[in-house]
SESEFI-925565 format. One line per field, with one value per residue: residue in one letter; chain; x, y, z of N, C-alpha, C in turn. Coordinates in Angstrom, 2 decimals, padded with zeros to 5 digits. Example, Ala and Ser with C-alpha at 12.3 -4.5 7.8 and 13.67 -1.06 7.14 Angstrom:
aa	A  S
ch	A  A
n_X	013.19  012.85
n_Y	-005.69  -002.25
n_Z	007.80  007.08
ca_X	012.30  013.67
ca_Y	-004.50  -001.06
ca_Z	007.80  007.14
c_X	013.20  012.90
c_Y	-003.30  000.03
c_Z	007.80  007.87
//
This chain:
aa	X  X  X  X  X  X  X  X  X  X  X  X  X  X  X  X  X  X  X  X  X  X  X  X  X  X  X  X  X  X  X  X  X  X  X  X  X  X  X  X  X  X  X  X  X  X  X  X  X  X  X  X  X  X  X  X  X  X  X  X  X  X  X  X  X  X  X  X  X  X  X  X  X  X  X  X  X  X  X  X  X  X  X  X  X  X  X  X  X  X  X  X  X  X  X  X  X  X  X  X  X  X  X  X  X  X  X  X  X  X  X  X  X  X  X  X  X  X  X  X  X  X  X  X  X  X  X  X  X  X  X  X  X  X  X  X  X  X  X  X  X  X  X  X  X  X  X  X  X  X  X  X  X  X  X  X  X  X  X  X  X  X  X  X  X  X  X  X  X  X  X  X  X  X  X  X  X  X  X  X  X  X  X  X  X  X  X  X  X  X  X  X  X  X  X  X  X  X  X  X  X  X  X  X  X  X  X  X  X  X  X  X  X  X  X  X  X  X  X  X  X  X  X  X  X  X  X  X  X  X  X  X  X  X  X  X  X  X  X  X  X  X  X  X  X  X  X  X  X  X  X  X  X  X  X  X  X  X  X  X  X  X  X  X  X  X  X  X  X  X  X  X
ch	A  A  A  A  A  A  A  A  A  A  A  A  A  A  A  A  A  A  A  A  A  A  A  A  A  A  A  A  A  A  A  A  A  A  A  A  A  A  A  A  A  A  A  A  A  A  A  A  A  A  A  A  A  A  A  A  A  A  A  A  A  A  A  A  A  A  A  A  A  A  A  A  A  A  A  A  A  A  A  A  A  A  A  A  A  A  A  A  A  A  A  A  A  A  A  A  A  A  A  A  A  A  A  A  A  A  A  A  A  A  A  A  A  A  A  A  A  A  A  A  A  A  A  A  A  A  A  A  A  A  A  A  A  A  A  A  A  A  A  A  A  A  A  A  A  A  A  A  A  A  A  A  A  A  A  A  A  A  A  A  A  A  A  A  A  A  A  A  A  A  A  A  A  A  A  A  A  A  A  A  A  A  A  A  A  A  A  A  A  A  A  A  A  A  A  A  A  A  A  A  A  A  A  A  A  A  A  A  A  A  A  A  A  A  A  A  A  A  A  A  A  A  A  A  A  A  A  A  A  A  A  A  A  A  A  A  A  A  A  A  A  A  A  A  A  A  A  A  A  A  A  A  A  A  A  A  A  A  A  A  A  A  A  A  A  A  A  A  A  A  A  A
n_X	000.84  000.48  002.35  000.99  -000.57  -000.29  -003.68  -004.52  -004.68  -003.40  000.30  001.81  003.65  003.76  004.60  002.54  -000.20  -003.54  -006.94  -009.49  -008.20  -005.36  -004.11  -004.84  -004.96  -006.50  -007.67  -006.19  -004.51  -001.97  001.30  004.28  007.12  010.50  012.22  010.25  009.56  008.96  006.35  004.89  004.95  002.60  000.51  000.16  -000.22  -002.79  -004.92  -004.50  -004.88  -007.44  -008.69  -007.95  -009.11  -011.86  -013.51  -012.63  -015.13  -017.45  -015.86  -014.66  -015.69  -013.67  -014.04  -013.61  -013.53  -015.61  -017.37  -016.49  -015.14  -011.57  -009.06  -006.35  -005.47  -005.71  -004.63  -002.70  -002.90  -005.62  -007.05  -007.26  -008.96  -011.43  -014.82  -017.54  -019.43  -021.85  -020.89  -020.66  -022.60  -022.33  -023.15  -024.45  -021.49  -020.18  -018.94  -018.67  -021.24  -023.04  -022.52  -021.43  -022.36  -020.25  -017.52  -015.31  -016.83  -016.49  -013.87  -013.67  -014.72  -013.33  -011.09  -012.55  -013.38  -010.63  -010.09  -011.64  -011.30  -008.48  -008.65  -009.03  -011.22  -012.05  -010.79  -012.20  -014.84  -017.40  -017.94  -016.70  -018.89  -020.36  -018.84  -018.69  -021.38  -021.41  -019.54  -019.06  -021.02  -023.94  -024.45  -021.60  -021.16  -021.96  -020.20  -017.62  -018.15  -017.54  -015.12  -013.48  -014.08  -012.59  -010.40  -009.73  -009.59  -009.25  -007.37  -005.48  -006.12  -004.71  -001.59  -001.43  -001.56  -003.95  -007.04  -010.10  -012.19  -010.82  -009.05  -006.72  -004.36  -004.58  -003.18  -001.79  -002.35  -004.19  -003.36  -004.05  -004.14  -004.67  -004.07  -004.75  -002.95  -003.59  -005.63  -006.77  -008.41  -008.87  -010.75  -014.21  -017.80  -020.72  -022.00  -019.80  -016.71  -012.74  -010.37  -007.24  -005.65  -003.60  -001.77  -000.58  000.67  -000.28  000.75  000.72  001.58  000.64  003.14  004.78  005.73  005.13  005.22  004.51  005.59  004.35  004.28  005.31  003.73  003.75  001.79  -000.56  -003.77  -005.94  -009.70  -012.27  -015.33  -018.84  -021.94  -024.88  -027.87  -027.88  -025.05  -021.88  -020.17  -017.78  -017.13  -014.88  -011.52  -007.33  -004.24  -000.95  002.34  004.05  004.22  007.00  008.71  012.28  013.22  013.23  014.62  013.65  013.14  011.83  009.03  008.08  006.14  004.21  003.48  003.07  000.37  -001.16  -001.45  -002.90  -005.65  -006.16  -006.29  -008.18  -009.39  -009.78  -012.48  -012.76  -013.76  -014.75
n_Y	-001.19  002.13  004.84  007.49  010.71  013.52  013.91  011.40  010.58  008.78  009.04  009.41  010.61  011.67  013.90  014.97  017.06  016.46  016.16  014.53  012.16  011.40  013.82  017.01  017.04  016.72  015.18  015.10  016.82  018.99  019.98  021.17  022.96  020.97  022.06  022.99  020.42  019.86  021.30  019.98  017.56  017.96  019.04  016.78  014.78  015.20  014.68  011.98  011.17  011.86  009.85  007.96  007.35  006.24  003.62  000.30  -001.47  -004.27  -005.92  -007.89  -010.93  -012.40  -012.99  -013.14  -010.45  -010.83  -012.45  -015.14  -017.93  -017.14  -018.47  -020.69  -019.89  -017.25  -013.53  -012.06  -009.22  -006.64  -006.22  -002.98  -003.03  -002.02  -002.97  -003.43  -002.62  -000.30  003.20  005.18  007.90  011.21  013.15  016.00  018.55  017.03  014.66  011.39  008.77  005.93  003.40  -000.03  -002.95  -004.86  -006.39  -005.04  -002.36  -001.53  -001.16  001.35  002.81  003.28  004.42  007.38  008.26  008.08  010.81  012.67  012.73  013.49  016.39  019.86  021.02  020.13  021.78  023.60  025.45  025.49  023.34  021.11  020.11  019.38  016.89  015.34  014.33  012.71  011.16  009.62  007.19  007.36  007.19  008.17  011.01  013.06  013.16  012.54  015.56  017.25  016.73  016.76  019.97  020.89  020.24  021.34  024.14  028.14  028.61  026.21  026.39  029.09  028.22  027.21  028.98  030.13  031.56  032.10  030.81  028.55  029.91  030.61  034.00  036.25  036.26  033.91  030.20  028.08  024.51  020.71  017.97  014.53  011.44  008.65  005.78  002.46  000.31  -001.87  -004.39  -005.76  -007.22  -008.49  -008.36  -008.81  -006.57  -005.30  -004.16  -003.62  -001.82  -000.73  002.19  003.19  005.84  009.06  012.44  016.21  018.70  021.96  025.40  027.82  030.65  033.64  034.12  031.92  030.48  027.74  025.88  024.32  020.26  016.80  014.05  010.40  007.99  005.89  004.63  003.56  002.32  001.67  000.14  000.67  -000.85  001.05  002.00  001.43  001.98  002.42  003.50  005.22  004.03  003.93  005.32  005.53  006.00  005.80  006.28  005.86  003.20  004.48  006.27  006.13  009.71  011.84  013.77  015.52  019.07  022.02  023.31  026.77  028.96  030.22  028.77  026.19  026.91  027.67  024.92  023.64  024.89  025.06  022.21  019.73  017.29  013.43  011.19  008.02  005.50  001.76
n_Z	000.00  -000.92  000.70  003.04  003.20  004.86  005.04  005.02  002.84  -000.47  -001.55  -004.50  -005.70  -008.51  -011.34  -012.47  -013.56  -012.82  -012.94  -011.05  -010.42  -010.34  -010.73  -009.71  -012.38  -012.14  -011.15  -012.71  -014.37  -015.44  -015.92  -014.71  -015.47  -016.01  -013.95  -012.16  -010.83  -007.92  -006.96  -009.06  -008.44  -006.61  -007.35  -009.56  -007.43  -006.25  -007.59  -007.76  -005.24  -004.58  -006.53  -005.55  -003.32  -003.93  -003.41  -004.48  -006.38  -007.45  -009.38  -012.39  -013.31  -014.54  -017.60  -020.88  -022.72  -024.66  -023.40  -023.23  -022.32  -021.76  -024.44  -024.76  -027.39  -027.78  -028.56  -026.69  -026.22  -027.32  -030.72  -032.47  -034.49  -036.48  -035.36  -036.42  -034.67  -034.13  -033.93  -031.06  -029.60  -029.13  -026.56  -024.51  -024.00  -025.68  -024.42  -025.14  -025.35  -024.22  -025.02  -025.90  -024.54  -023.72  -023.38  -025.43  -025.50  -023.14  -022.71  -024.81  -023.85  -021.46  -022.64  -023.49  -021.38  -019.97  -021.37  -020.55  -017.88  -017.60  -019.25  -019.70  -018.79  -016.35  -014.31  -014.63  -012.65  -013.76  -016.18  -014.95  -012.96  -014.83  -016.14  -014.31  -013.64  -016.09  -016.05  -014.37  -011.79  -010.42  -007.59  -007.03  -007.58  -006.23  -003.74  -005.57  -007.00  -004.54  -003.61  -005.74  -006.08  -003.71  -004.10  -006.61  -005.81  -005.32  -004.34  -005.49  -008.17  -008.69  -007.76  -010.17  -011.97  -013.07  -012.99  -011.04  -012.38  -013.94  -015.75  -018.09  -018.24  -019.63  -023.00  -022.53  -022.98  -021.20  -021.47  -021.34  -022.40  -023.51  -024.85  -025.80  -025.61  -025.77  -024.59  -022.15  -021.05  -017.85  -016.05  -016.29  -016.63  -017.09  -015.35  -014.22  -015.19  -015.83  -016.67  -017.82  -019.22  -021.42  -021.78  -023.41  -023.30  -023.26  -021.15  -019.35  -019.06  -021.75  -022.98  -023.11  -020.38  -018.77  -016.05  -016.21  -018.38  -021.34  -021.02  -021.66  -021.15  -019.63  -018.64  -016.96  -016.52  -014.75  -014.44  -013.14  -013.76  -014.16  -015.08  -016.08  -015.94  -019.07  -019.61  -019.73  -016.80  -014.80  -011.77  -009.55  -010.19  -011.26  -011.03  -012.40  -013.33  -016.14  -018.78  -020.16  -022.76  -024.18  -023.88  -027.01  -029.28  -029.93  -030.97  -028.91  -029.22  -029.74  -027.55  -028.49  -030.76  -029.09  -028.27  -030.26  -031.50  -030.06  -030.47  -032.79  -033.27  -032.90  -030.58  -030.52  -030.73  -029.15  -030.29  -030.98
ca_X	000.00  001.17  002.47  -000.12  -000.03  -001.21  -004.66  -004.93  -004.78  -001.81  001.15  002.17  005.25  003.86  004.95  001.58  -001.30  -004.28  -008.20  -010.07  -007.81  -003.98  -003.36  -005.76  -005.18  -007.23  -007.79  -005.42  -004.59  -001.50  001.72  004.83  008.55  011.85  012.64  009.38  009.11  008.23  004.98  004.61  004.48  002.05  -000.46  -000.01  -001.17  -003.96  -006.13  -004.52  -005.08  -008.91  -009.16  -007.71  -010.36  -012.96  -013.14  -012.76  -016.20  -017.83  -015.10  -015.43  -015.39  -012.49  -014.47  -012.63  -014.18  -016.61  -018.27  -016.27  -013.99  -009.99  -008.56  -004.83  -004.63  -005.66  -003.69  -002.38  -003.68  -006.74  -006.44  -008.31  -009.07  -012.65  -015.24  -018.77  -020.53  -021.93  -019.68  -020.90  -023.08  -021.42  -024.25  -023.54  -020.09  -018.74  -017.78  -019.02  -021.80  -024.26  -021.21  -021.80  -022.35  -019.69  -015.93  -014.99  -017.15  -015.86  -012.26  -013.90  -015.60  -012.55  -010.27  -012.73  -013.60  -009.28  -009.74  -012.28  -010.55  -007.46  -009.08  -008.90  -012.30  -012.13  -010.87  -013.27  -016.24  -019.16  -017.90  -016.68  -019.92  -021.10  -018.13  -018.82  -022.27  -021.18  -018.62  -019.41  -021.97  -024.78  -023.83  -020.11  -021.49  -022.06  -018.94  -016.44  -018.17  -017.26  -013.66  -012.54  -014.03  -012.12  -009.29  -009.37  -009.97  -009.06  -005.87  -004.63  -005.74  -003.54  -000.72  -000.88  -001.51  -005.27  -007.70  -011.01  -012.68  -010.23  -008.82  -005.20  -004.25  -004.54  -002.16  -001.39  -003.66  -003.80  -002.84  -004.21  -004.58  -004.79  -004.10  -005.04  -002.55  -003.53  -006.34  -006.20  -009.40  -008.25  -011.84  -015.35  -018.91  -022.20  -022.48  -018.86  -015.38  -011.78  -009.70  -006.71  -005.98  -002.05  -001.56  000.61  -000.57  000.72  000.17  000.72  000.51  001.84  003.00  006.06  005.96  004.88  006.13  004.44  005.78  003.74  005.57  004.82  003.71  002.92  001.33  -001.58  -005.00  -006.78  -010.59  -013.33  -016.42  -020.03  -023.29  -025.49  -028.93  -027.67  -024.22  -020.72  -019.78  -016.53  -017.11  -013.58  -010.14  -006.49  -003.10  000.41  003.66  004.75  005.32  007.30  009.72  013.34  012.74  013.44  015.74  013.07  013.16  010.78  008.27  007.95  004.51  002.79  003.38  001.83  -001.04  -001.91  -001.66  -004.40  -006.57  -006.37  -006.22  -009.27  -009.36  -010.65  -013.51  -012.35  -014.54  -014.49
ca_Y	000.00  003.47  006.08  008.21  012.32  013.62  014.23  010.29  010.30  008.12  010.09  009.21  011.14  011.66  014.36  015.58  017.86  015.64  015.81  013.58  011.00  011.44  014.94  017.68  016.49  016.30  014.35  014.88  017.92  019.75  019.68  022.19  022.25  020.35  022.84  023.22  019.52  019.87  021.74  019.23  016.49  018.15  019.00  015.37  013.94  016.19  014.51  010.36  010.68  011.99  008.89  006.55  007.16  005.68  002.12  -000.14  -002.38  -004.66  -006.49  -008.71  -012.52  -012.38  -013.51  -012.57  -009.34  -010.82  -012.88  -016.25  -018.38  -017.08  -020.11  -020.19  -019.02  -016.04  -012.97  -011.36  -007.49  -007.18  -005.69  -001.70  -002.57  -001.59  -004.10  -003.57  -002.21  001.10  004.15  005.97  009.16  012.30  014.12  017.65  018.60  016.26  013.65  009.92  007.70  004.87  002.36  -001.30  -003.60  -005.74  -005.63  -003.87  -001.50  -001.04  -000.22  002.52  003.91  003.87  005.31  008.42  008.86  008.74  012.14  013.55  013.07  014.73  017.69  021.48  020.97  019.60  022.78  025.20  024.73  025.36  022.11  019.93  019.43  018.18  016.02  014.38  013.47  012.25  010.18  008.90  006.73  008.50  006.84  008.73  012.13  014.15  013.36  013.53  016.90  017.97  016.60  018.16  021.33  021.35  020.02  022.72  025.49  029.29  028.54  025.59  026.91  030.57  027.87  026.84  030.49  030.02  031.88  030.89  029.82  028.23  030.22  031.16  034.90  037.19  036.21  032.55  029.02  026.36  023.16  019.73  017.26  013.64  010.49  007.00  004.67  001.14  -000.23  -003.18  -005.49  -007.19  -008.16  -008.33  -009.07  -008.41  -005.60  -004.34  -004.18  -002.88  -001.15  -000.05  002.73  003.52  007.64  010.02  013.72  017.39  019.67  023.58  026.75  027.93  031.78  034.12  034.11  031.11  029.43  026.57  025.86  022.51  019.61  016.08  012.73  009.19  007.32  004.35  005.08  002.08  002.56  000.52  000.77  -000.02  -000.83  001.30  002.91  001.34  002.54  002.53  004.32  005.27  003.80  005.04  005.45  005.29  006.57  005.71  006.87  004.80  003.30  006.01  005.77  007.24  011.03  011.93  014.90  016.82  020.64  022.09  024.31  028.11  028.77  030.21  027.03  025.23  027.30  027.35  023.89  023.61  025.88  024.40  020.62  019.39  016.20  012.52  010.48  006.52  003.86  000.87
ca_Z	000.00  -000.60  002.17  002.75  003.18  006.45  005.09  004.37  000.92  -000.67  -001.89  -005.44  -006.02  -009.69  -011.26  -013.49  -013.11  -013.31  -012.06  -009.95  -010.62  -010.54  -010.11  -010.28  -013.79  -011.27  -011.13  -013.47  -015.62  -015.73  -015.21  -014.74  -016.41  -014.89  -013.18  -010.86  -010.50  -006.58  -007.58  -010.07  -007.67  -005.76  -008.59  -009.51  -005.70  -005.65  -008.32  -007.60  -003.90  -004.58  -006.98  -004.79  -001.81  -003.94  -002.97  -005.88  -006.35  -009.06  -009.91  -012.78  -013.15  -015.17  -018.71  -021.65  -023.82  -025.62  -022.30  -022.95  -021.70  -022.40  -024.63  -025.03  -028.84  -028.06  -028.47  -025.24  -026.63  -028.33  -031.59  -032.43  -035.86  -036.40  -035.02  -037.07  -033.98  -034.05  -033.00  -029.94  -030.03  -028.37  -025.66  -023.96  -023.77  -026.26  -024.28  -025.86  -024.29  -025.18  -024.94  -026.08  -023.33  -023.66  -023.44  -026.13  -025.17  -021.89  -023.28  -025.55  -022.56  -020.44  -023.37  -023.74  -019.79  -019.48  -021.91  -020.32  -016.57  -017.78  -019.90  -018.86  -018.44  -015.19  -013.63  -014.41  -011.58  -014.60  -016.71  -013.93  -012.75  -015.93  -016.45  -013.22  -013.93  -017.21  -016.70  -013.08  -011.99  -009.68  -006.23  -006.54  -008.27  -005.04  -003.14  -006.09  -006.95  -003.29  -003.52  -006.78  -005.79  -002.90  -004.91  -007.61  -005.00  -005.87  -003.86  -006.23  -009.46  -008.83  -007.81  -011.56  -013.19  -013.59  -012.28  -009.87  -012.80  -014.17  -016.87  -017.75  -018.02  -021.50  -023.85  -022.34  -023.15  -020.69  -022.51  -020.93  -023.86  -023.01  -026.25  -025.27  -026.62  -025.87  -023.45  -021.63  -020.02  -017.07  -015.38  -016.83  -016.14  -017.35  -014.47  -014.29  -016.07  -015.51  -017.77  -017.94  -020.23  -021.49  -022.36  -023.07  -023.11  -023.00  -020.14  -018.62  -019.35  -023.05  -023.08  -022.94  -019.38  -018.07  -015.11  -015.68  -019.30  -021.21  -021.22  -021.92  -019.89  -019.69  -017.36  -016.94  -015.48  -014.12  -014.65  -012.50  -014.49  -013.79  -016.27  -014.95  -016.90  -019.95  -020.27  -018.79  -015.58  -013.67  -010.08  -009.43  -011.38  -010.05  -012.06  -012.03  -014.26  -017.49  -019.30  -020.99  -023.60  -023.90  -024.41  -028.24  -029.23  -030.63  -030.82  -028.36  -029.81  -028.64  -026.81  -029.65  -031.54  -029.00  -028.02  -031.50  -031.95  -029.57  -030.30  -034.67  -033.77  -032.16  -029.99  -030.84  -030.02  -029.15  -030.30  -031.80
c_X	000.87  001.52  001.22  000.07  -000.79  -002.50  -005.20  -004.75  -003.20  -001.07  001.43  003.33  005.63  004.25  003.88  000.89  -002.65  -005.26  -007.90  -009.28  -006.35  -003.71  -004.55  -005.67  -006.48  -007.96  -006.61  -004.46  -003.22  000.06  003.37  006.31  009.06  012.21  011.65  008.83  008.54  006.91  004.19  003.51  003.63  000.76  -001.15  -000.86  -002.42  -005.25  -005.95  -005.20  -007.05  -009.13  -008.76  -008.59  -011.14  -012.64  -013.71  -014.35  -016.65  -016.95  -015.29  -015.30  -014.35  -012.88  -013.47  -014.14  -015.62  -017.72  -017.74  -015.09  -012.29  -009.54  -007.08  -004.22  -005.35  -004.65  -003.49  -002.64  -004.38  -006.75  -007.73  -008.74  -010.99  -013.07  -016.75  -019.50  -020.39  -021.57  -020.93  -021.70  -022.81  -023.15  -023.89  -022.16  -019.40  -018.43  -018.95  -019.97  -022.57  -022.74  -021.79  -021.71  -021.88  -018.02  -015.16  -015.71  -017.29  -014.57  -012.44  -014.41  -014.34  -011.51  -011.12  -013.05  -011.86  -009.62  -010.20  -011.92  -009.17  -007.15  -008.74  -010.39  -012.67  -011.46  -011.31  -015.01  -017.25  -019.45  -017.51  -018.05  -020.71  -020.49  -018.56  -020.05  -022.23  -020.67  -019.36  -020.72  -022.83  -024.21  -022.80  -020.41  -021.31  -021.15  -017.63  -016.68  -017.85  -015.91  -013.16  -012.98  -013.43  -010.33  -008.79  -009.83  -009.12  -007.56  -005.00  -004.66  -004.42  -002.53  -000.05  -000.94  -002.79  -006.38  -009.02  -012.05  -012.14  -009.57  -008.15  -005.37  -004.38  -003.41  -001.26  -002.95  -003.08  -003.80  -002.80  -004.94  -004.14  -004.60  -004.35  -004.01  -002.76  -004.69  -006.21  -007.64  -009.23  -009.35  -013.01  -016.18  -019.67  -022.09  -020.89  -017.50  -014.26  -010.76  -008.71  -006.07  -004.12  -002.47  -000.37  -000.25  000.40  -000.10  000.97  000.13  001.27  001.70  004.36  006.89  006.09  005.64  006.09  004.35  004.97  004.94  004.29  004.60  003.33  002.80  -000.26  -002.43  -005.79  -008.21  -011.46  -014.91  -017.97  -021.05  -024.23  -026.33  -028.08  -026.55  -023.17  -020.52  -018.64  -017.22  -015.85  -012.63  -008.76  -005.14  -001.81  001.59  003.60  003.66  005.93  008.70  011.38  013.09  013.49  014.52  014.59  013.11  012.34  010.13  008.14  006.13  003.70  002.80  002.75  000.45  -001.50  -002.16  -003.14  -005.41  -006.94  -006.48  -007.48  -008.85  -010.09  -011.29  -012.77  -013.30  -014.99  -015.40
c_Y	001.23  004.19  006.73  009.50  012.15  014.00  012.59  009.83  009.48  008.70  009.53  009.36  011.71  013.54  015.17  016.29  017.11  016.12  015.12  012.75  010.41  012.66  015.59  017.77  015.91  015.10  014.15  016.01  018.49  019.26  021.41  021.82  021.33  021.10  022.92  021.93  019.29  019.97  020.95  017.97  016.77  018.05  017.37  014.35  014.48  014.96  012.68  009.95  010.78  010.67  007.34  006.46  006.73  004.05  001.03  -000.85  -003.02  -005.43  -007.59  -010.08  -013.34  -013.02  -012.98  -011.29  -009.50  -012.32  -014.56  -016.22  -017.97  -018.60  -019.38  -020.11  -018.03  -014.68  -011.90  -009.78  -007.63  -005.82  -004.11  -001.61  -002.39  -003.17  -004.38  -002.84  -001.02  001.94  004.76  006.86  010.11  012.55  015.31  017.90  018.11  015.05  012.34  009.12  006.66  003.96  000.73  -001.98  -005.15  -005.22  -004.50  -002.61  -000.47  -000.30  001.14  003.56  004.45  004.79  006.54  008.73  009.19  010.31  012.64  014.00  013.93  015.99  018.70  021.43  020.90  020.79  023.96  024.30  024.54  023.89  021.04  019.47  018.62  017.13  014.81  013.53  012.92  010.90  008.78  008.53  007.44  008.21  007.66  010.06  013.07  014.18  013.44  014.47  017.64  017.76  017.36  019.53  021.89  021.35  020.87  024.08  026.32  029.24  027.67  026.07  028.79  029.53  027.32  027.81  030.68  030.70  031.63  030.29  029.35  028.39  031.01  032.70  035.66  036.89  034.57  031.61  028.15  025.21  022.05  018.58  015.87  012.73  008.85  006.06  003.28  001.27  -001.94  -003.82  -006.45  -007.79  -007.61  -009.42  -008.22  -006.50  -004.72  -004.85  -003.21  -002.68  -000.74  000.38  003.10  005.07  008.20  011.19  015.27  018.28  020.59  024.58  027.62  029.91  032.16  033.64  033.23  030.46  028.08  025.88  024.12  021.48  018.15  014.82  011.55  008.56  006.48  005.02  003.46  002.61  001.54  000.48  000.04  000.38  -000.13  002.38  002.63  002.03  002.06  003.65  004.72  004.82  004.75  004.29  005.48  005.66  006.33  005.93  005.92  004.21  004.37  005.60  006.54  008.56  011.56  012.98  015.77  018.25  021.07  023.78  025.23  027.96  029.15  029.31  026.10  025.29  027.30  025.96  023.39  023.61  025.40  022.96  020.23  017.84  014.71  011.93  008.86  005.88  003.23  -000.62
c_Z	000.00  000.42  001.94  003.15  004.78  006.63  005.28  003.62  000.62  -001.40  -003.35  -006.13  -007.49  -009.71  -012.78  -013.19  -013.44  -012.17  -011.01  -010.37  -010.77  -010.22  -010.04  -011.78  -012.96  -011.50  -012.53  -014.25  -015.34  -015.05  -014.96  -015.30  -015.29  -014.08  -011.30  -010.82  -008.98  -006.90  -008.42  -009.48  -006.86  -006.32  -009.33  -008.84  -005.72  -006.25  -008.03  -005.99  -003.96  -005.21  -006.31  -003.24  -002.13  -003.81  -004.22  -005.98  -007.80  -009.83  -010.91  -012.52  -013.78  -016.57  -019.12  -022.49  -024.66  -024.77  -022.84  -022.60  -022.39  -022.85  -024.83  -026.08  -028.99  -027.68  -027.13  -025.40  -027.48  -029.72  -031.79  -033.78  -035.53  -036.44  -036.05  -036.19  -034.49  -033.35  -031.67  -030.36  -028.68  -027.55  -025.39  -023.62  -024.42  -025.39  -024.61  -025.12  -025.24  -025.95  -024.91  -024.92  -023.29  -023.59  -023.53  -026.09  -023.68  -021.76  -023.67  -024.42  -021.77  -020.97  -023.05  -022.32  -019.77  -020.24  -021.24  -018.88  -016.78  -018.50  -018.84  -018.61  -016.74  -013.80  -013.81  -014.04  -012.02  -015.22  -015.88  -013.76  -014.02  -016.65  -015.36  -013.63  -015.43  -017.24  -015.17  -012.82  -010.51  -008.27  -006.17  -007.34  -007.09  -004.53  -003.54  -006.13  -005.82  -003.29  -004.55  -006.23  -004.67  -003.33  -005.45  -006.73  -005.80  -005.27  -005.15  -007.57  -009.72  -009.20  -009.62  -012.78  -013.37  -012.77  -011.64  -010.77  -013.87  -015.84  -016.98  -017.91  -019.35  -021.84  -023.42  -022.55  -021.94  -021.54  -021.09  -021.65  -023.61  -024.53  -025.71  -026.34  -026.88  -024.65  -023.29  -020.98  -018.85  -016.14  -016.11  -016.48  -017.10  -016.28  -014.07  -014.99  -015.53  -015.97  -017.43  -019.13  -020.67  -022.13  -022.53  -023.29  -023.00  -021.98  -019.65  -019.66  -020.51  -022.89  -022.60  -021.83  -018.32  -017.77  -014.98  -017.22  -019.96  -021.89  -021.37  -020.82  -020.25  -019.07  -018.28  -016.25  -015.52  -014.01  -013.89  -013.13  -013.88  -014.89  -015.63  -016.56  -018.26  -020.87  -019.30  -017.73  -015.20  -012.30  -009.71  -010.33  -010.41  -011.16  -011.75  -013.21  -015.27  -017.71  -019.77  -021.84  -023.68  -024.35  -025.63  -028.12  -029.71  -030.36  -029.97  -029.12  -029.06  -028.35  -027.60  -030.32  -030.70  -028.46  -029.51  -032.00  -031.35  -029.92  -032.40  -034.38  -032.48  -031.60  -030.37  -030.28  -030.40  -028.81  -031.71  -031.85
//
């Protein structure tokens, strides 16, 4: 079991900005250069320790994806080529629901819930709340909405440049952009499933000035899901570093290059 901070919560040591669920990346979201890695790691804890107080449940029966028995010629990752089902249909906000009720449609759920937990969304107090009841299933709606908002208080968002409703300064973008590279199924039922999701992602704050310059990450989110009113749920979620690969040589782009990249390249919907 993890150390735990002196609120309770278990310390992580990550070094992201994430929501409800890893950092205030909150749970995930953001993170800051090499330089202000302390801060980093703090931003990080904020959003894993909130997602690690929910208590896992629902576990499945360990079927395989498609509700039979695992035989031993099948392949140890399941492949993302397109399946025949029908894609998803977006609701308010964009984010994806009306998720097949099977496996593979537990993966797709947990790929686009990882985006939507480590969006900029998630720290401004108008769209949180409608992320929450989005992604999360009604039982855990009221008391994450009380934890992130205590999470993303007017104290932590300054600490990252942002102001109380969560929105950077004239002439800087926040940048918290999430990519799902691989999902994983490691329990399933009829009534719940558990995902884990592989990412990488870019996060801070792009602008002349900024202290909290965006940089890149990769880490695992572990997803607990529940069927619930004819869809997938988050019960709770849980985040940890890597894999990550050796870091490239690439050039690093100035901040208007990557606030504009932003702000021209829109985000994708995952499902399959």
């Amino acid at each position: 079991m993890s150390p735990t901070d002196e609120q309770g919560y278990p310390e992580t040591g990550q070094t992201r900005t994430r929501l409800p669920g890893g950092d205030p990346y909150g749970g995930a979201p953001r993170r800051t250069g090499r330089s202000s890695s302390r801060g980093l790691v703090t931003v990080v804890g904020v959003v894993v320790l909130l997602i690690a107080a929910i208590a896992f449940a629902n576990r499945g029966d360990g079927s395989s994806a498609d509700g039979s028995t695992a035989k031993g010629d099948q392949p140890r990752t399941s492949s993302t080529a397109a399946s025949g089902t029908k894609p998803v249909e977006s609701k308010s906000g964009g984010i994806p629901s009306g998720f097949a009720h099977s496996g593979q449609g537990a993966e797709s759920a947990a790929a686009n819930y990882a985006v939507a937990l480590v969006s900029a969304d998630i720290l401004k107090p108008v769209r949180r709340s409608e992320v929450v009841k989005q992604v999360f299933v009604i039982d855990q709606q009221a008391s994450l909405t009380d934890k992130f908002n205590k999470a993303y208080d007017k104290q932590f968002l300054s600490s990252i440049g942002l102001d109380a409703n969560g929105n950077a300064p004239a002439g800087h973008t926040y940048v918290s952009r999430t990519a799902p590279l691989g999902t994983k199924l490691t329990n399933y039922s009829d009534a719940a499933a558990t995902v884990e999701v592989w990412c990488t992602g870019v996060f801070g704050t792009a602008g002349d000035d900024s202290t909290n310059p965006v940089t890149s990450d990769w880490f695992t989110m572990t997803l607990q899901l529940r069927w619930e009113n004819g869809d997938w749920k988050v019960d709770s979620f849980s985040q940890k570093d890597g894999p990550a690969p050796v870091p490239g040589d690439n050039k690093a782009s100035s901040a208007d290059q990557m606030a504009k990249a932003v702000e021209e390249y829109g985000g994708f919907t995952y499902a399959r």
